[in-house]
C-alpha positions as CSV (number, residue, x, y, z in Angstrom):
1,X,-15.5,-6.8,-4.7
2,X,-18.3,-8.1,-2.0
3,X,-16.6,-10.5,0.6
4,X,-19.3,-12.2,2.8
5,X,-18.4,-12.5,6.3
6,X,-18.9,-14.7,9.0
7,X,-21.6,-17.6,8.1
8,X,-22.9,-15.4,5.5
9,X,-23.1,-16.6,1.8
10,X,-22.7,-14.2,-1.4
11,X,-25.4,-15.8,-4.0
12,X,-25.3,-14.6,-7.5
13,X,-28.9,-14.1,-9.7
14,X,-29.2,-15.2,-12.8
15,X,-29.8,-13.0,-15.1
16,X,-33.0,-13.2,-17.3
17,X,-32.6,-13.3,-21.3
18,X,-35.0,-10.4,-22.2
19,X,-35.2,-9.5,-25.8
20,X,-37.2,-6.0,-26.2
21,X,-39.0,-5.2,-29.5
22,X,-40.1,-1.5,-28.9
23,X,-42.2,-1.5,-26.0
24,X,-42.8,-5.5,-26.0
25,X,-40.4,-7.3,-23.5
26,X,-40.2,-10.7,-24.1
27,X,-38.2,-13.5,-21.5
28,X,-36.8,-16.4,-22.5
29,X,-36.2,-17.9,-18.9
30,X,-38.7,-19.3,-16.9
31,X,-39.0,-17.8,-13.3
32,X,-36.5,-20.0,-11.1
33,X,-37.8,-18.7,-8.2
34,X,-35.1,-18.8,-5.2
35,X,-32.3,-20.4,-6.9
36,X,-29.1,-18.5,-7.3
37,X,-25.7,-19.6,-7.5
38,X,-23.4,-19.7,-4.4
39,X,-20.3,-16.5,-5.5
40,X,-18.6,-16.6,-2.1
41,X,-18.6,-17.5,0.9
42,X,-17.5,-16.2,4.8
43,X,-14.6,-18.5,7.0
44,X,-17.4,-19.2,9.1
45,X,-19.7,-21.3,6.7
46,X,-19.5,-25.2,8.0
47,X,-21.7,-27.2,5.6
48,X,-18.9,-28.2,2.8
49,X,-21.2,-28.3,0.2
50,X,-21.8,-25.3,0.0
51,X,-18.8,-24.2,-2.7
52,X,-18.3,-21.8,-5.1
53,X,-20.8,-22.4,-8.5
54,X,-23.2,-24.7,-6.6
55,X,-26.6,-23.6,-7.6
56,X,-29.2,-23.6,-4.2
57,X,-32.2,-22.9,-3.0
58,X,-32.6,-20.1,-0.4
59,X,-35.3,-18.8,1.9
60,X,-37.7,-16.2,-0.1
61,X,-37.1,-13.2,3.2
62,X,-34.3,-14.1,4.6
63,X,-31.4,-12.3,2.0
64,X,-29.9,-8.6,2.0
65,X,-29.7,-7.4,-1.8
66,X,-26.6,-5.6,-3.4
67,X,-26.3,-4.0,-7.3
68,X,-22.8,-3.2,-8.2
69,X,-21.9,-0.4,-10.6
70,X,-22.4,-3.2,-13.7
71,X,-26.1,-3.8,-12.2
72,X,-25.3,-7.5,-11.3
73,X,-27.2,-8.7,-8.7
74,X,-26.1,-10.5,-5.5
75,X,-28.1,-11.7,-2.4
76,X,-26.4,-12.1,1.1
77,X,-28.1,-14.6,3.1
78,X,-27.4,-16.5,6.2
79,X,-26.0,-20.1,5.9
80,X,-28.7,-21.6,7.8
81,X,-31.0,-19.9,5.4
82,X,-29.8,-21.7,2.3
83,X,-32.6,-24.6,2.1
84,X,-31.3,-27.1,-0.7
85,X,-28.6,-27.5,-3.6
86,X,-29.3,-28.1,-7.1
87,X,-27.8,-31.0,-8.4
């Protein structure tokens, strides 16, 4: 388990639908770019709409990435660096 701290945020990527038909990959999601949904967050993080399941939109540079043993993917990234939330 990955607990942010301080004013970091732990974002969660979504994961692409690939279906593979021998060496063809083919996606079914478009590219959404910087948007990832908001996992966790530190005791330090002001802006209170920034919870749990919100989807935002984050500066392309400014996150740390981290696999876990089931290859999910999560992005640290500074709450100042979190641009817009997806409504």
């Amino acid at each position: 388990m990955i607990k942010p701290l301080h004013n970091y945020v732990l974002l969660k990527k979504e994961d692409s639908q690939e279906k593979k038909f021998g060496d063809i990959i083919l996606s079914s999601k478009k590219d959404s770019g910087n948007v990832a949904t908001v996992y966790d967050k530190g005791e330090d993080v002001k802006n209170k709409e920034i919870n749990n399941g919100k989807k935002v939109i984050y500066k392309e540079y400014s996150t740390t990435s981290y696999k876990d043993e089931n290859d999910n993917e999560y992005l640290l990234v500074k709450e100042e660096d979190i641009l817009a939330i997806v409504e």
